[in-house]
N, C-alpha and C positions, 0 to 999 in steps of 0.2 A: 717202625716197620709194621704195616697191614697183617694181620694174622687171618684177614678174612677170609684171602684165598688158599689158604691153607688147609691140606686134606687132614683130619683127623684121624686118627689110628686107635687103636681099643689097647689100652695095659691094663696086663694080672700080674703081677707078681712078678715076674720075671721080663725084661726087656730086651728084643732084639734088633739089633741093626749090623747090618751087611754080616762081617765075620765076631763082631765081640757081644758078649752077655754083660747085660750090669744088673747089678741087685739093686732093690730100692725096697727102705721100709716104706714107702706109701705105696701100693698097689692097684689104686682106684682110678689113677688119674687116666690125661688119653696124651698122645702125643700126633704132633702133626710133622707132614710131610719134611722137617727139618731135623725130626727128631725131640722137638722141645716138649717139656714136661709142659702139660693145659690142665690147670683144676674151673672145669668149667662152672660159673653162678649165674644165675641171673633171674628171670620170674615170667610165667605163665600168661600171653598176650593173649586175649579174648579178643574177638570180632563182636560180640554181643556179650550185653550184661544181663541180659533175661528184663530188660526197660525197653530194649531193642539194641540198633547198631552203636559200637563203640568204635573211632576214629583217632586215629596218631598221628604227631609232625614230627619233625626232628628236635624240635624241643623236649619232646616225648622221651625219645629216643637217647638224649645228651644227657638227661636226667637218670637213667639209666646206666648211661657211662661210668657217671659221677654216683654212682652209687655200686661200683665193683660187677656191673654187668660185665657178662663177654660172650652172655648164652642168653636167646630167648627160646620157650617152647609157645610158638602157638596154637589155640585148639582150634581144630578142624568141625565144621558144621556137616557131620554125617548129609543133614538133609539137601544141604546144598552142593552134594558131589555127587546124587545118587540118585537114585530110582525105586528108594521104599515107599513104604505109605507115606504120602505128604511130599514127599521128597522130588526135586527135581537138579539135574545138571545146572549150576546158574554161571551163564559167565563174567559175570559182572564181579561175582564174588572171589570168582580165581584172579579179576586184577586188586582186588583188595589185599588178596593174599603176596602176589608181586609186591606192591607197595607195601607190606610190612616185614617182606622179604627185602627189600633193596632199601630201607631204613636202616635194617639192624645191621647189614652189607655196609651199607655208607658211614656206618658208626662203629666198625670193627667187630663187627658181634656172627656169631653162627646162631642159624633156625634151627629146631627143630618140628617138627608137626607131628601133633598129639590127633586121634581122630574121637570123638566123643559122638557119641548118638543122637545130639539136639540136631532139633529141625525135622525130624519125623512123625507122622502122625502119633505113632508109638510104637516104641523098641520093646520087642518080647523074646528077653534071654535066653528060656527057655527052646522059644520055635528058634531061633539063632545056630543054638548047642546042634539040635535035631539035625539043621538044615533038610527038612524036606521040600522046603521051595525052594532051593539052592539059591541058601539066603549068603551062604561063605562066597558066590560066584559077584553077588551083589554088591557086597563088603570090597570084594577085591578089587573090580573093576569102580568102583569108588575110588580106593587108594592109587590104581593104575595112572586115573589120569594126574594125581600128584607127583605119583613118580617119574613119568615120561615129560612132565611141566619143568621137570627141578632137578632131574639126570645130570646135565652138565653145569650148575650152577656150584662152585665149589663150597660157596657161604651158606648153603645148607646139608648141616652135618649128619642128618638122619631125621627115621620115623618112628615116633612111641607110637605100636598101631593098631591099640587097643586100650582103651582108656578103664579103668577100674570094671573088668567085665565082672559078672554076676552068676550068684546061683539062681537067689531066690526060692521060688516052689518046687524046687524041678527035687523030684525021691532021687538025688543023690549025694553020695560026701565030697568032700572039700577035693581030698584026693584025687578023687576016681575022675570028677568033675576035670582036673587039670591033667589026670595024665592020659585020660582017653580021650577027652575034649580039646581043653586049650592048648596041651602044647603040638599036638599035631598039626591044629590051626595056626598056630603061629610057624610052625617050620612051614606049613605051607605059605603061609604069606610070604615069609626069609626068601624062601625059592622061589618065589615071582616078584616078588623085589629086586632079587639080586639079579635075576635075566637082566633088568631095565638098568638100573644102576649097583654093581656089587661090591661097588666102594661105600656105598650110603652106611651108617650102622641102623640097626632094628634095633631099639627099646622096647621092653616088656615088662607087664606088671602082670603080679599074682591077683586072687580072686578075692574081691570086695565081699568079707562075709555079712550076712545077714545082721541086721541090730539085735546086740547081745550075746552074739557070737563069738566073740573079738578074744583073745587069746594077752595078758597083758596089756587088756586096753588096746590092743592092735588090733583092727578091723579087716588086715588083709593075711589070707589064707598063707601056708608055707608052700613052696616048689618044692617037690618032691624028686622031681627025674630032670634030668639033663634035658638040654635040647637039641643039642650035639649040632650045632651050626657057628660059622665064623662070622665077625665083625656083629656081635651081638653086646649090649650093655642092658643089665640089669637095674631094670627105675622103679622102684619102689616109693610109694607115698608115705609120710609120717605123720598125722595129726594125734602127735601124742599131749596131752594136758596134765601128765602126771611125770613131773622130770625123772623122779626116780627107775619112771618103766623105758625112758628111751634108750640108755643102754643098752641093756635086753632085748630090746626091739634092733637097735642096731647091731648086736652082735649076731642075731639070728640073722639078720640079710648079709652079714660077713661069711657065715657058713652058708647059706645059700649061695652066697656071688663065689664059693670056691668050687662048690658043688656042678656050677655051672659052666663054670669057668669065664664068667663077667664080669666089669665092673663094675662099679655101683654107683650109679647117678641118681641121690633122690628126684625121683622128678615131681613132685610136689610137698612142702612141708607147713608149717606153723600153725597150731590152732589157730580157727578164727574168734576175731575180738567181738566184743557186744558193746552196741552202741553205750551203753554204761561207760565203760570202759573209757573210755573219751575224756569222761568226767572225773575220774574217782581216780586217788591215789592209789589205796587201801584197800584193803578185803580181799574175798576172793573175786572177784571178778575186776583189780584192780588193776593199775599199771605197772607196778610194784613188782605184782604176780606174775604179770607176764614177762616181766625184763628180766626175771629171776630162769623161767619156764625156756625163754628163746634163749641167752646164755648158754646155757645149761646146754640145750640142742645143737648150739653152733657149736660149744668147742667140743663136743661129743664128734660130729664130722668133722673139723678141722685135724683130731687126733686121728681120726681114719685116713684123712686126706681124702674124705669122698666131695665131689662138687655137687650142688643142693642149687634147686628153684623151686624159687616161693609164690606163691600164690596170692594176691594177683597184683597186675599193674595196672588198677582200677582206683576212680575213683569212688565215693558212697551213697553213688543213685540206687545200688537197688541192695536191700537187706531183708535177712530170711530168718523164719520164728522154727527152725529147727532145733534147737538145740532149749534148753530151759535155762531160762534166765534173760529171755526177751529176745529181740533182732541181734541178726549177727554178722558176719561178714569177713572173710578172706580177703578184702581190699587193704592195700596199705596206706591208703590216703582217707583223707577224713570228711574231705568235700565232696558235697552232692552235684557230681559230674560224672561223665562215662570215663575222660580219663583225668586226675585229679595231679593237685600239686599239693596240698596239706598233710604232707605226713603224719602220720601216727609216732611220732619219733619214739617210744617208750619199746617199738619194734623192728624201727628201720634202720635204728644206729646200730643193731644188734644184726642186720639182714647186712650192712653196709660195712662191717668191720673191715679192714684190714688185711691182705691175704696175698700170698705169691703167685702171681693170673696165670705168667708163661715164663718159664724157664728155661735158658739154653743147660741143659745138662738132665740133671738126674731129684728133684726135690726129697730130702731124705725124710725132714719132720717139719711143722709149725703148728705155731698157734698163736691167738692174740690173745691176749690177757685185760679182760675187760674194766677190771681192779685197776688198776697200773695203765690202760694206755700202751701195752707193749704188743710189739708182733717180734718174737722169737721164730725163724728160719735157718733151716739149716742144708745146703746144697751140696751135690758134687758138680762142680762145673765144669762146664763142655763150650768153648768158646767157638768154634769148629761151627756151632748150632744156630750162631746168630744171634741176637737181642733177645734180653728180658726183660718183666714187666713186675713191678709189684705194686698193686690196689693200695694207695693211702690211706684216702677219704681226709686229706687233712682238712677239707674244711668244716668235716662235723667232728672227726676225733683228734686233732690238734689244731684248735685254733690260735695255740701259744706258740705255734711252732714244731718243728720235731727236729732229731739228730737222728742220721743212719750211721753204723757201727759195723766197721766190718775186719771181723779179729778183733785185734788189740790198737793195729796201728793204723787203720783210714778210719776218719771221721769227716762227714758231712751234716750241713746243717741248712734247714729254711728256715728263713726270718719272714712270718708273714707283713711285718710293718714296712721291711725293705723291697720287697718287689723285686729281687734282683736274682730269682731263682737260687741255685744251690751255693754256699759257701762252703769251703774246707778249711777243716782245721788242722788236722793232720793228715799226709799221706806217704806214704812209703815212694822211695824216689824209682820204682820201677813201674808205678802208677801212675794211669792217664786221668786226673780227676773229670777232663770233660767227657768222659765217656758214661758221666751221670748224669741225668737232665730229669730235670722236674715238669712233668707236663699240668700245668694247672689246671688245665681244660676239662682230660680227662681225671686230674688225680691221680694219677701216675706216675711211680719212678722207672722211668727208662736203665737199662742199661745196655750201653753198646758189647762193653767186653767187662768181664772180668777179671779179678788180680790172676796172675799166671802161677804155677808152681805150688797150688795149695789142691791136695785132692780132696777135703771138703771145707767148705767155707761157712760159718756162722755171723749169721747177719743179722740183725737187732733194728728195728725202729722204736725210738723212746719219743716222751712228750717232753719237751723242751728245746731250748739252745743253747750247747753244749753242758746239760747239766746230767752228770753223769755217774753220781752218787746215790 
């Protein structure tokens, strides 16, 4: 079953449909037009690498799949929607946007568009805040013609529509900055958004503070005040390098996202690597380091049940001496291309774990256990809801095979030597085993239906066949 036309819906904490309420300890996720629990992932599609344009096929796209996508955000070139300095309307560049629109459509995936300020002579934060050129009329009518292009298009699930805004110089605090500035801007955009389309959701990110500012190593400011509008998700960024602060970091966006009443999409995560890094086991700037660092972050959200995109689906044409310790880079690929096939595997097995995509019911807990090879799941299921999905990846994290476990008494298993999709080992005689199917394509376990009569079900994928000790 296609989930692409599927409308998305925002969960906090409590879930409604028609007459009944259900509780769920994960809070974050979204549900679509069927009701099924969606923990959306996926990674940050670029139109340019700052080398110039970057271009995708549906190989692109597949590879994505097969790597636990179901979400893309792409970033939007301010200058090419607009009429700042430098900037012009391009329409060439809105069918490029189509065409990375109807890729991630044809691959089961939802957009979202991120807008960033590249392409401008130059963005000044400050004159922005001010708007005395009604510079917010400029901004809007930028994002308008996105919204009125992608209104009726169901495979795009919303707008992040302000990309790490800024202080900078400007004599004021962090505070005052977001509650007399930004979030009124933002409810203003929400209201002219939601005229055009008020199904779409708005994503929002707090204020990129100045370097050396950072709070726990956290470079972006806290929200302070509500924003009192519906179909809204909170995307907060995380480039945290010190596993110990991400915690922290993520508990404060859990008290934010109740405050708000949002849920929490990272919308961008993972330090970036330094071409070192490539090379080196060891040190600190190893691979080592970082498989310890990304770990550590994934099951951090996975225990949230928040869904995370990573930055970027690039490959390593262009690298940047920001940071100390040489070039560096947000790509996950390791070839000098715009879009790459070389993974950096020491981050992608960790980006590409294992995870429950969509749910027919209610998802309560998971996690993958990166030790072990295991994804622990724990659901109430709603067959009522239609098909689910769970992200394998077995051909990077079992290529010996795996068994699913569900209870005590159904067992299945893939043999990857046999070819012959799922085998059973045990199942209860009120159980359809063909309503399990293994999609290799995607990495996918399908489910049609669920077992009947169990109001929450524990499901297990292990590394083996049937080895269960």
């Amino acid at each position: 079953m296609n989930t692409s036309n599927m409308k998305i819906k925002v969960v906090l904490g409590i879930f409604l449909f028609t007459s009944c309420v259900v509780f769920s300890q994960i809070k974050h996720g979204l549900r679509d037009d069927q009701g099924r629990h969606i923990i959306p992932r996926g990674f940050v599609v670029n139109s340019n690498d700052g080398r110039g344009e970057v271009f995708f096929n549906s190989d692109d796209y597949a590879r994505m799949v097969r790597m636990g996508a179901n979400t893309q955000v792409v970033r939007l070139e301010l200058g090419k929607l607009s009429n700042f300095p430098g900037g012009k309307l391009e329409p060439n560049y809105l069918l490029k946007l189509d065409t990375l629109v109807n890729l991630g459509k044809n691959s089961g995936m939802k957009t979202v568009f991120k807008m960033t300020v590249y392409g401008v002579d130059k963005f000044i934060w400050e004159d922005f805040w001010l708007n005395k050129k009604q510079e917010h009329k400029t901004y809007l009518e930028a994002w308008s013609v996105i919204w009125k292009r992608y209104a009726e298009d169901a495979s795009v699930l919303g707008y992040d529509v302000v990309n790490e805004p800024r202080k900078l110089t400007m004599d004021i605090s962090y505070n005052e900055l977001t509650e007399k500035y930004l979030i009124p801007l933002y409810q203003e955009i929400i209201d002219r958004s939601q005229q055009i389309n008020p199904n779409k959701m708005i994503l929002f990110q707090s204020i990129f503070m100045n370097k050396g500012e950072g709070i726990d190593n956290n470079q972006y400011a806290e929200i302070t005040a509500p924003i009192n509008r519906k179909n809204i998700i909170f995307a907060p960024h995380i480039y945290q390098n010190k596993k110990d602060l991400v915690k922290p970091v993520m508990d404060r966006f859990d008290r934010e996202s109740v405050m708000l009443n949002a849920p929490i999409l990272i919308g961008e995560w993972g330090f970036p690597t330094f071409a070192k890094t490539d090379t080196l086991i060891n040190g600190k700037l190893g691979q080592l380091k970082y498989r310890e660092l990304y770990i550590k972050t994934a099951e951090i959200f996975d225990k949230m049940g928040v869904g995370s995109i990573k930055a970027w689906f690039l490959g390593n044409r262009s690298m940047q001496n920001f940071l100390p310790g040489g070039p560096s880079t947000w790509a996950i690929f390791s070839d000098k291309k715009d879009a790459g096939t070389v993974e950096r595997k020491y981050i992608t097995d960790v980006i590409a774990r294992p995870f429950p995509q969509t749910i027919a019911g209610d998802i309560q807990s998971f996690l993958f256990n990166h030790a072990t090879r295991t994804l622990d799941v724990i659901i109430k299921p709603d067959n009522l809801k239609g098909a689910s999905k769970i992200f394998i990846g077995a051909n990077r994290h079992y290529p010996d095979g795996f068994s699913i476990l569900i209870e005590d008494d159904f067992v299945m298993y893939y043999n990857p030597l046999k070819n012959v999709g799922l085998e059973t080992y045990k199942c209860p005689k009120n159980v359809d085993p063909s309503n399990y199917i293994w999609d290799t394509k995607s990495q996918k376990l399908i489910i049609l239906k669920w077992p009947e009569n169990k109001e929450n079900l524990t499901i297990k994928i292990v590394p083996g066949i049937r080895d269960f000790n």
